[in-house]
matplotlib code that plots the C-alpha trace (Angstrom):
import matplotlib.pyplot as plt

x = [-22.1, -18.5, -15.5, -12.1, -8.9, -5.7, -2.5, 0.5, 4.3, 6.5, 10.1, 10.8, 9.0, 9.3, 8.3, 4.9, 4.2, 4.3, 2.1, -0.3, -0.2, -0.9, -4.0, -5.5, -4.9, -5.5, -6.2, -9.2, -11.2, -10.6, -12.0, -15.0, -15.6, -16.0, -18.4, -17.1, -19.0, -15.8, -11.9, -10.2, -5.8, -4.8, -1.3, -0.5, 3.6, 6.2, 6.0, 3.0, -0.8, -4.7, -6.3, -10.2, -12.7, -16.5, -18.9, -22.3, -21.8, -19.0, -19.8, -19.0, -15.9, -14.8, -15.7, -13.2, -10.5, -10.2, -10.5, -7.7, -5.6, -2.9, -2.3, -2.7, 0.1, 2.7, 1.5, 2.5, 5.9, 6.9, 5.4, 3.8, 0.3, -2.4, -5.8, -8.5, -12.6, -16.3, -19.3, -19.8, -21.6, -22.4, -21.0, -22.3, -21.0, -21.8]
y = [2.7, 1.3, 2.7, 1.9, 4.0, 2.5, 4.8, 4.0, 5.1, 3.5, 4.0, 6.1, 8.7, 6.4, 3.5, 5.1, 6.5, 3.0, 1.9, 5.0, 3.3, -0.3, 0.9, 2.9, 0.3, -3.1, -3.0, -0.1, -2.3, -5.7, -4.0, -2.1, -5.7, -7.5, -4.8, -1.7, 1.5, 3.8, 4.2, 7.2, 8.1, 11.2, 12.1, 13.1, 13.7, 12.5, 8.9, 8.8, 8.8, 7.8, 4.8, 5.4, 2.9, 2.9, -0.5, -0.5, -2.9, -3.8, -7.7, -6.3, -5.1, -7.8, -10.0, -8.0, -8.2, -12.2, -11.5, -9.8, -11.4, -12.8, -8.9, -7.2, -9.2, -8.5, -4.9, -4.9, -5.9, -3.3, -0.5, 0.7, -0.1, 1.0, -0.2, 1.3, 1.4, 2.1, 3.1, 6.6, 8.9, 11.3, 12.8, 16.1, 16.7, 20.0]
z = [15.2, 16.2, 15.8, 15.7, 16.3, 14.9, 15.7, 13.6, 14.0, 11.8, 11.9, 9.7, 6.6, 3.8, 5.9, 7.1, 3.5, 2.7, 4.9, 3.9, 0.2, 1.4, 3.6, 1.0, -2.1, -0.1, 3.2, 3.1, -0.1, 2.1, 5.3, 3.6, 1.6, 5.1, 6.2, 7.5, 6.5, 6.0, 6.8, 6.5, 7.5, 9.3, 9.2, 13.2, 12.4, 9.7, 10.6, 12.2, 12.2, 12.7, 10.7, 11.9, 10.8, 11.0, 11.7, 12.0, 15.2, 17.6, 16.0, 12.7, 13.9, 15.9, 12.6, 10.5, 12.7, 13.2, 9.5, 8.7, 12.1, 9.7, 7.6, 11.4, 12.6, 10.0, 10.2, 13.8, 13.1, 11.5, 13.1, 16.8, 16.9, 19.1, 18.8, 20.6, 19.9, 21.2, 20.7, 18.7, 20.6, 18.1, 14.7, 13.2, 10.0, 7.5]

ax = plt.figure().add_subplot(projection="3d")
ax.plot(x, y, z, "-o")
ax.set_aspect("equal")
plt.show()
């Protein structure tokens, strides 16, 4: 399983609520089309937070990005964006 850690600030409230809208109306259904197994936002502050996204492989992933290249660059300018990723060790859920 791959993972991928996307942390958003936008500059302002309004601004990162509207990016929270996009991701969960367009950009979560394109990126779960292509192949990922789930996405899910965390809210870390006002204008800021966590996009997480789960691939069965780092190919997968990597597949989905050159995918959505074009979406990821007007994304970036217009907020901060930190992408990092691996391999998921282990997940226990209840």
């Amino acid at each position: 399983m791959w993972t991928r850690f996307v942390e958003i600030k936008s500059p302002s409230k309004m601004q990162f609520d509207m990016t929270v809208s996009y991701f969960r109306a367009e950009w979560t259904p394109r990126v779960l089309e292509l192949g990922a197994i789930s996405a899910e936002f965390v809210r870390l502050s006002e204008n800021a937070g966590m996009y997480v996204i789960s691939y069965p492989d780092e190919q997968t992933a990597k597949d989905v990005f050159k995918a959505i290249k074009p979406e990821v660059d007007a994304h970036n300018a217009q907020n901060k964006t930190t992408i990092r990723e691996g391999v998921r060790l282990f997940k226990i859920d209840r």
